[in-house]
C-alpha positions as CSV (number, residue, x, y, z in Angstrom):
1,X,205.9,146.9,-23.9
2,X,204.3,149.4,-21.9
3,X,202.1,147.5,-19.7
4,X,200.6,150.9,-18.2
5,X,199.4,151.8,-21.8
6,X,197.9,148.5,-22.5
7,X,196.1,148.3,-19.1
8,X,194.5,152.1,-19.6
9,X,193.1,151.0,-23.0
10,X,191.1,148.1,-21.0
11,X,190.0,151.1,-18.9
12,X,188.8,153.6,-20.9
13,X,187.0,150.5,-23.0
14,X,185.4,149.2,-20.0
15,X,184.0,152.7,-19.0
16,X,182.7,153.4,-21.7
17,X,180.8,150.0,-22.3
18,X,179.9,150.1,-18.7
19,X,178.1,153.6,-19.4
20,X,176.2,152.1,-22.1
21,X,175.1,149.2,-20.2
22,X,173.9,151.5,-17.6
23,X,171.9,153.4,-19.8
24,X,170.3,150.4,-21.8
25,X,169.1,149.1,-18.2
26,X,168.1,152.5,-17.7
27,X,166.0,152.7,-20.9
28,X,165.3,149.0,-20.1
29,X,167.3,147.8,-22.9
30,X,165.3,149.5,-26.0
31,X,167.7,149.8,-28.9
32,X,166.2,152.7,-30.2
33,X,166.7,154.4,-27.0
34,X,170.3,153.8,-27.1
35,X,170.6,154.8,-30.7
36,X,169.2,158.3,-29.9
37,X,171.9,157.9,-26.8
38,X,174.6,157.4,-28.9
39,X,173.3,160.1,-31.4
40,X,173.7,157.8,-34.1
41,X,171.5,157.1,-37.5
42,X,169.8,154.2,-36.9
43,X,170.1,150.9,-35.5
44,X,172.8,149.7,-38.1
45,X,174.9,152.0,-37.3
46,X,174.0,151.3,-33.3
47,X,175.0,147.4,-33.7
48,X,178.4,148.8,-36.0
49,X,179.6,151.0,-33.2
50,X,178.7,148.3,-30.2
51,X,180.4,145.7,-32.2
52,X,183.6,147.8,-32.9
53,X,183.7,148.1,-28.9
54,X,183.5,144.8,-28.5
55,X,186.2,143.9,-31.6
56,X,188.3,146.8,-29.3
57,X,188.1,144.5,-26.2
58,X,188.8,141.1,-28.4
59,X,191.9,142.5,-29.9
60,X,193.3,143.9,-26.7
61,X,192.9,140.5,-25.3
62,X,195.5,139.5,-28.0
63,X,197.7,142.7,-27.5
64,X,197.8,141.5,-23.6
65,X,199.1,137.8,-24.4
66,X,201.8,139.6,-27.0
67,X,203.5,141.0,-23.9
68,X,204.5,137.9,-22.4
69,X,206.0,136.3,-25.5
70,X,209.5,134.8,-25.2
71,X,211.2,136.4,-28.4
72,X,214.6,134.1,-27.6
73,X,212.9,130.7,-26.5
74,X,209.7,130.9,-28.8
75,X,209.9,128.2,-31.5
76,X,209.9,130.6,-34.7
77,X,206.4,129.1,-35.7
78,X,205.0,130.8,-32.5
79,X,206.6,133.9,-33.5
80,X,205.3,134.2,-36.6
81,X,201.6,133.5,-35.1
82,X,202.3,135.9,-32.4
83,X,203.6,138.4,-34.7
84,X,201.1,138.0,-37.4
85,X,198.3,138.1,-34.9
86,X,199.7,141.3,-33.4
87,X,200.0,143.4,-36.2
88,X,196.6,142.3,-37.7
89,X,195.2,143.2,-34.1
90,X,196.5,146.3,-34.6
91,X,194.7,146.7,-37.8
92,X,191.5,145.7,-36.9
93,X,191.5,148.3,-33.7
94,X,192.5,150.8,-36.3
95,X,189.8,149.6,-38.5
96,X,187.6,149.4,-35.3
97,X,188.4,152.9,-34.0
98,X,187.4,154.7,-37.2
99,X,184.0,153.0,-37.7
100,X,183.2,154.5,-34.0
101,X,184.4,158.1,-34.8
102,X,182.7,158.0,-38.1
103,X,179.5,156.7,-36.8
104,X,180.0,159.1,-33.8
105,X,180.8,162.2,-35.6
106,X,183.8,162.4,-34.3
107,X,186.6,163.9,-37.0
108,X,189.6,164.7,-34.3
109,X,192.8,162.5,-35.4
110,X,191.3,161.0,-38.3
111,X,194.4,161.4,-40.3
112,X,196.6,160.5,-37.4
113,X,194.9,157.0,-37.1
114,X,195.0,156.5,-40.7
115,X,198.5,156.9,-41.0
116,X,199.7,155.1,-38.5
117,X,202.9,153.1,-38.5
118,X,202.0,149.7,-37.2
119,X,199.6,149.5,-40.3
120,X,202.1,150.3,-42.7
121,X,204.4,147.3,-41.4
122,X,201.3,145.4,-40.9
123,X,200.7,145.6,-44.7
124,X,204.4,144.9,-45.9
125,X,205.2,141.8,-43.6
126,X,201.2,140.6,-42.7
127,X,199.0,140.8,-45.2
128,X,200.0,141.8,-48.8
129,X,203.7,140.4,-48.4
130,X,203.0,138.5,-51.4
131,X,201.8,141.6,-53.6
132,X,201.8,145.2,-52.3
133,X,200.8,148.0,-54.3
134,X,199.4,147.9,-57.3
135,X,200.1,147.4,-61.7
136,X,203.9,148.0,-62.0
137,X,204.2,148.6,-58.9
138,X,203.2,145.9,-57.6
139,X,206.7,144.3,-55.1
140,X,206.7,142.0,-51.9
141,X,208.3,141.8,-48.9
142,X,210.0,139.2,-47.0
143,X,210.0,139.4,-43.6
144,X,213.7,138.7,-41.4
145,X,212.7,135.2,-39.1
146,X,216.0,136.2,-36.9
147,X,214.9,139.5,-36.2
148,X,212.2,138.3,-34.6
149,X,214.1,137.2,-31.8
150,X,215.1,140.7,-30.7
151,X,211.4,142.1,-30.9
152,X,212.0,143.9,-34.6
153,X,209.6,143.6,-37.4
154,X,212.5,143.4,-40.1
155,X,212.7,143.0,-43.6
156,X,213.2,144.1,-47.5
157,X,211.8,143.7,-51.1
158,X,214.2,143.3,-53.5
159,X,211.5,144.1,-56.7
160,X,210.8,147.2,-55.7
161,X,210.3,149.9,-58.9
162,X,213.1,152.1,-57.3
163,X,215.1,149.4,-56.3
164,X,216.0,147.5,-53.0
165,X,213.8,149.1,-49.6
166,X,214.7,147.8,-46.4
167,X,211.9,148.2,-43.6
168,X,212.9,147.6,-39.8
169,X,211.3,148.5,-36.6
170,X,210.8,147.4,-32.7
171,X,207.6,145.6,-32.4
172,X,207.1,146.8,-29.0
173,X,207.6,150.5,-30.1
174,X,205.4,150.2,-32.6
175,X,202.1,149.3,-30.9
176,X,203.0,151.5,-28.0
177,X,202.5,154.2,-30.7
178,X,199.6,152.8,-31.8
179,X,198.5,152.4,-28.4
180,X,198.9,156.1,-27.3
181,X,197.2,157.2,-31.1
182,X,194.2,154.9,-30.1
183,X,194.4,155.8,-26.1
184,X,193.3,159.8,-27.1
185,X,190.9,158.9,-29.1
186,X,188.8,156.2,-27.0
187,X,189.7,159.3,-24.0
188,X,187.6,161.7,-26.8
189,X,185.2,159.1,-27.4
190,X,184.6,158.4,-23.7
191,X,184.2,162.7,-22.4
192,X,181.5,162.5,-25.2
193,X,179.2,159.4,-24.2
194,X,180.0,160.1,-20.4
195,X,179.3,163.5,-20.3
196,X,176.0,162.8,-22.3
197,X,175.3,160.4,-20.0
198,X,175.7,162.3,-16.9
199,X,173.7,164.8,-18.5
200,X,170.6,162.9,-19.0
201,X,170.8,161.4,-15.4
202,X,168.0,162.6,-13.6
C-alpha cells in the first residue's frame, strides 16, 4: 500500500482537529462558539461533525495496521479479520466523510465518494455476503480464502438473476483509491475551516 497516502490522511486530519482545538481554547471551549465556527446548525450537528473526525482518525488507525499484514504467513482467520476490518473501515470513513460535507455544506465529489469501489466490494464480500440486493434479486457472494494470500478481494455468486458474476480486485489498490477519493476531500474540508480560521485570528 501506499504508505505516503496513508500518512497524508493522518495529516490533513490532524490539522484540521488541531485548528479546531485552537479555536475552542480560543473561545475558551464554548460549544456554541465552535458551532457558529464551523458554520454549522446547531450543536447536534457540531458533536456529528467532531465525532466523524474522530471515527476518521479511529479507522485510519486500522488502515495503518492493514499495511503490515503478512498475506502468505497470516493464519487465514487473521486474514479474514484483517480483511473484514479493512473494508468496513473503509465504509465507515466513507460514511464518516459524507456526514462532514453534508453538515459542512460542502457538495464537491459527493457522487465520487458515493460510488466508490472499496464499498462496492465491501458490500459483496463484508457485509451482505449472505443476502445482497433485494426481492428476486436477492444473490450472495462467497468470498475466495486463497486469494487472500496475494492481496485480492476475490470471489463469485453463483445465484445471481443473470447468472454466474465473478468479482476480483487488489486490496491494496483499492483503498489507495479510496484513499486519494477521501485525501481531496479532507484537503477541501481543511482550505475551508483553515482559511476561516485564519480569518478570524485577530
Amino acid at each position: 500500500m501506499e504508505y505516503r497516502v496513508v500518512s497524508e490522511l493522518d495529516s490533513i486530519i490532524f490539522e484540521i482537529r488541531d485548528g479546531i482545538s485552537e479555536v475552542a481554547e480560543d473561545f475558551d471551549s464554548e460549544t456554541k462558539d465552535l458551532v457558529s465556527f464551523l458554520g454549522v446548525n446547531d450543536e447536534h450537528e457540531y458533536h456529528s461533525v467532531m465525532d466523524s473526525f474522530i471515527l476518521l482518525e479511529d479507522t485510519q488507525l486500522a488502515k495503518n495496521e492493514f499495511c503490515k499484514v503478512d498475506f502468505i504467513n497470516e493464519s487465514f482467520g487473521r486474514l479474514y479479520l484483517m480483511f473484514y476490518g479493512v473494508l468496513n473501515s473503509c465504509y465507515m470513513q466513507q460514511q464518516a466523510i459524507l456526514v462532514i460535507s453534508k453538515k459542512l455544506n460542502i457538495e464537491q465529489n459527493i457522487s465520487e465518494i458515493k460510488g466508490v469501489e472499496v464499498v462496492a466490494y465491501r458490500n459483496d464480500f463484508s457485509a451482505h455476503s449472505p443476502n445482497r440486493g433485494r426481492g428476486k434479486s436477492e444473490h450472495s457472494f462467497m468470498l475466495d480464502r486463497l486469494a487472500m494470500r496475494q492481496a485480492k478481494v476475490k470471489g463469485y455468486t453463483a445465484n445471481h438473476e443473470t447468472g454466474d458474476v465473478f468479482r476480483e480486485a487488489n486490496i491494496n489498490s483499492l483503498i489507495s483509491e479510496w484513499d486519494l477519493v477521501l485525501e481531496r476531500q479532507l484537503a477541501l474540508i481543511a482550505e475551508k475551516l483553515l482559511n476561516k480560521k485564519h480569518n478570524n485570528t485577530p
